[in-house]
N, C-alpha and C positions, 0 to 999 in steps of 0.2 A: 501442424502443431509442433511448436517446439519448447523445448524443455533446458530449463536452466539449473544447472547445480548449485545449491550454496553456496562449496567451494569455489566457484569460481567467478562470485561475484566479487565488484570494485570494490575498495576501501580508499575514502578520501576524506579530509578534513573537512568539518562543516565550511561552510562558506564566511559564518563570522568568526572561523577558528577556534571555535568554544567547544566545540568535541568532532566527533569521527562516524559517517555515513558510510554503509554499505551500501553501494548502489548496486539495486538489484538487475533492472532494466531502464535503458533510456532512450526517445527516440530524438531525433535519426540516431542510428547508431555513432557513437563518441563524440555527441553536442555536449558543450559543456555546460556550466550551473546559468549563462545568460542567454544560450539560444535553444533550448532543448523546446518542444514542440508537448512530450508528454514526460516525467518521470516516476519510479517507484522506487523507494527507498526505506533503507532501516539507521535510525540514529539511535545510538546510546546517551540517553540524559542524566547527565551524572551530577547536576549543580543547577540550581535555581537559576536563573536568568533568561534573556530575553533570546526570541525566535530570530533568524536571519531571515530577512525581508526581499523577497520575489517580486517584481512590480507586474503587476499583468497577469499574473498567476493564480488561480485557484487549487485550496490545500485541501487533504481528507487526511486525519488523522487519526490511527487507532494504536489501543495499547497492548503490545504483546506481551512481556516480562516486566515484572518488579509490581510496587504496590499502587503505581497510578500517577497522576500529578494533576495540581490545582493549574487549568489556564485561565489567565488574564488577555480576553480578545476587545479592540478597541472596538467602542459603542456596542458590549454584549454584558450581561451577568458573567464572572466568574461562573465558569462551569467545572467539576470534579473527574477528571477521567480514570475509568480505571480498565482491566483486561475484559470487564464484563459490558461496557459501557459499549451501543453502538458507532461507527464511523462516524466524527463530526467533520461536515464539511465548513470552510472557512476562508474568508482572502485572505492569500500569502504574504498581500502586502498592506494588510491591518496590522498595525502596533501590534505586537502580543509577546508577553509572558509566561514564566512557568515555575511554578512552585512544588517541589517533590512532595508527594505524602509520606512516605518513608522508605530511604535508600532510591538511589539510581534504578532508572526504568530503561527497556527500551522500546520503540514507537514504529508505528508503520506510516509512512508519509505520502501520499498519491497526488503529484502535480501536471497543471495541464493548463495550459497557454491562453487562457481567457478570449473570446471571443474567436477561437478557431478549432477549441475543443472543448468539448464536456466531457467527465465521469462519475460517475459512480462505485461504494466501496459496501462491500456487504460482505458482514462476519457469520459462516457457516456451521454448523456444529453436527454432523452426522454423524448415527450408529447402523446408515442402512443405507444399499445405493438409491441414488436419485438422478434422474435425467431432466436435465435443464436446457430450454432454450437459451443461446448466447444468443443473441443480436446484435449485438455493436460491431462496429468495425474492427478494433481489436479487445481480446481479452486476456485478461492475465489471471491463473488459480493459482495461489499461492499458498502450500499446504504450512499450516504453522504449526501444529500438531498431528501427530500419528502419522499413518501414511495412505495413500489414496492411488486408485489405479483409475487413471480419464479414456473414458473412448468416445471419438466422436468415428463416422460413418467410413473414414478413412486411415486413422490414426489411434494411435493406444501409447500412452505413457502412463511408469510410476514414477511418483513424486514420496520423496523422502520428507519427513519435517525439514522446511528452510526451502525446499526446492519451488520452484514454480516452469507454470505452461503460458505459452503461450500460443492462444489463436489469435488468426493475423483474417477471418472471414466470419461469418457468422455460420453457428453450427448447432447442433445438438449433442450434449453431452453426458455421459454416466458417469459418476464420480460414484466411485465402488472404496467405502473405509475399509481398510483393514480389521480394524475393529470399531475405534470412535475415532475420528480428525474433528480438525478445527480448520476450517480454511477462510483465505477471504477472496471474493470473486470480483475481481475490480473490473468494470467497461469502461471502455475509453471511445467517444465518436464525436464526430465533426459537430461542431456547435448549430444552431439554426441558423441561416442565412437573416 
């Protein structure tokens, strides 16, 4: 298991220059925005306008901070996101849109290489420990509120709000709140043959 600080994730321009990405983790380690294999990330959306297009890419987006925003995804209904809204998954490289509900938000971003990987993004909310099976080939917890102490059979980390784990095997895991968190539990595994 290892364990990322907030501080010391990336900060880089979006890719169509229209605002600014913390990159949390990305693999292989230091691929950039056209060869990365999986990535997780947090953008600040601070103005209406349109998403930068990934081609081959599938997205999951959820809303951490601010009061949400309206997306416009090509051949979808308008959908409303807001911090309460589950992970919507979506192609990176569908036309899509964004319209703030009020003031700048920021987002959690989960990409992965279509047809060489699949994931999954699920928003947690505990006030008690819970032991979860991970199965995927890797995992990432990412605590976005409060703080959370992980053990799996070999390994113990705390994670701070902002901070995330990562498992690189499948495992078993306690996620112990400090009092309540909020996390979100992203898998990441090889697509089907």
């Amino acid at each position: 298991m290892k364990t990322l600080r907030a501080s010391t994730y990336k900060r880089m321009p979006w890719k169509n220059g229209g605002g600014e990405t913390v990159e949390v983790a990305v693999f292989p380690a230091g691929a950039s925005l056209a060869d990365f294999d999986w990535r997780v990330s947090m953008a600040t959306v601070a103005s209406d306008g349109p998403f930068s297009s990934f081609p081959g890419i599938d997205r999951t987006l959820s809303i951490l901070q601010g009061k949400g925003m309206r997306l416009m995804i090509e051949e979808r209904d308008p959908v409303v996101m807001t911090g309460e809204s589950a992970p919507l998954p979506f192609p990176a490289d569908a036309a899509t849109s964004a319209t703030l509900v009020d003031g700048p938000i920021v987002d959690l971003n989960v990409m992965t290489r279509r047809g060489r990987l699949t994931h999954s993004v699920k928003r947690l909310a505990l006030d008690h420990p819970q032991t979860m099976e991970c199965t995927a080939k890797t995992t990432l917890v990412l605590c976005h509120r409060g703080a959370v102490r992980l053990t799996t059979a070999d390994a113990t980390a705390d994670l701070a709000a902002g901070d995330t784990a990562i498992l690189e095997a499948a495992a078993d895991v306690t996620i112990e709140p400090a009092a309540s968190a909020v996390l979100f539990l992203i898998a990441i595994d090889k697509a089907a043959a």
